[in-house]
N, C-alpha and C positions, 0 to 999 in steps of 0.2 A: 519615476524610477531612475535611480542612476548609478553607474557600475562606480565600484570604486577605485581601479586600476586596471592599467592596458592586461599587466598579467593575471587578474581575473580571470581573463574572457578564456583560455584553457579549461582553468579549473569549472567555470559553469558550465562548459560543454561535455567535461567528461560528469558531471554531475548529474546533468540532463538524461546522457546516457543509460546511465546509475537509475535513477529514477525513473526514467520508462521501464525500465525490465522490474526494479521494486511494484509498480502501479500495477502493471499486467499480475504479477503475481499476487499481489496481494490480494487484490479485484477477485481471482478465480477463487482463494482460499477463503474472504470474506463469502462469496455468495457459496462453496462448501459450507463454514460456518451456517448461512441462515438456515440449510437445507437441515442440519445439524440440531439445530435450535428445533424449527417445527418437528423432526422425528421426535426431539427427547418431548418437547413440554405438549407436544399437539398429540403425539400417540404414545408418550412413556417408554420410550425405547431408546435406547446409544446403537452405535454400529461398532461391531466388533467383529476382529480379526483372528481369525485362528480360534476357535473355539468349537465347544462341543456342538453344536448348531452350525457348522460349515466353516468355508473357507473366510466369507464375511457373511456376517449376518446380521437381524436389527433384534437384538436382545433386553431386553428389562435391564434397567442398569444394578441392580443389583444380585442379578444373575450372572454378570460377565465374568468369565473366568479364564479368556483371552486375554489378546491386548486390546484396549478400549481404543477407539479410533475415532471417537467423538471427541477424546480428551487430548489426544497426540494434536487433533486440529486446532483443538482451542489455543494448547500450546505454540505450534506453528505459526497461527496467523499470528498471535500474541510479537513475535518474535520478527514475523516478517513485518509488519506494523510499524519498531523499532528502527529497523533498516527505511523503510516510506520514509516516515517523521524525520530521521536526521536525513536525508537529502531534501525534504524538504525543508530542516534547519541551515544547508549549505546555500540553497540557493537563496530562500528569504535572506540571509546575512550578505552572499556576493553579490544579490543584484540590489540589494536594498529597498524590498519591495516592503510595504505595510505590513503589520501586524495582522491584520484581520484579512488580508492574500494569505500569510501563513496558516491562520487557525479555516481559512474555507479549506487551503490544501491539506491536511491536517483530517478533515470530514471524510476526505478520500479514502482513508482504510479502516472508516466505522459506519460509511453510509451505503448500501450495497448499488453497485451499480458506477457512482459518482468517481469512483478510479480511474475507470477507463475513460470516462468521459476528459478527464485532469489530463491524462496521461496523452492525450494531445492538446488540450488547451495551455500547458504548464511551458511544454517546450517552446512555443508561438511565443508565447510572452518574454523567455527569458530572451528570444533571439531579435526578438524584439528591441527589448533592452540592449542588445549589446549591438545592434542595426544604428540607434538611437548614440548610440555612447561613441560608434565609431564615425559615424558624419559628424558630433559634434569637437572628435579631439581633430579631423579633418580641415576643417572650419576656423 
């Protein structure tokens, strides 16, 4: 691994930043999704908001006539996934890490669980990198 320039090592820290709060985030709304997933395909139900059955409730999806709150998630993580993937497009490019570092960090917001676990493994590594980059322009 090796940084490309002194003034990188900024830009990867505030990435890293970036990137832990995307991980955590996306980690809690991935495992909503799964929870999301077994109600609709395990018991035929969505969760919906404001409807004739309550404040939220778990409705037949084709009875919803709220707002559908299985579909606002799916949107959501869809969305928060996007933000994950390009920080971790930022750092694969500033630290210049492999391909296949990017596509495991990448697992991160479609594997349930695997987030959080990144989401301190990702920042070691990068500071790593720049530990590495800074004894060597030392040197």
């Amino acid at each position: 691994m090796t940084i490309g320039a002194r003034d990188d090592i900024p830009r990867i820290r505030r990435t890293i930043s970036v990137y832990k709060v995307s991980a955590i985030v996306t980690g809690i709304f991935l495992l909503l999704l799964v929870l999301m997933m077994v109600l609709r395909y395990g018991f035929h139900v969505d969760i919906e908001l404001l409807g004739p059955y309550g404040f939220l409730a778990l409705t037949p999806k084709e009875l919803i006539s709220g707002i559908d709150l299985s579909t606002a998630l799916l949107i959501t993580h869809g969305w928060l996934y996007v933000i994950y993937l390009a920080c971790d497009f930022v750092l694969w490019r500033l630290v210049r890490w492999s391909f296949g570092r990017f596509l495991f960090i990448a697992l991160g917001g479609i594997v349930p669980l695997l987030s959080f676990f990144l989401e301190r493994r990702v920042p070691r590594l990068a500071e790593t990198a720049i530990a590495e980059f800074e004894a060597g322009a030392r040197a």
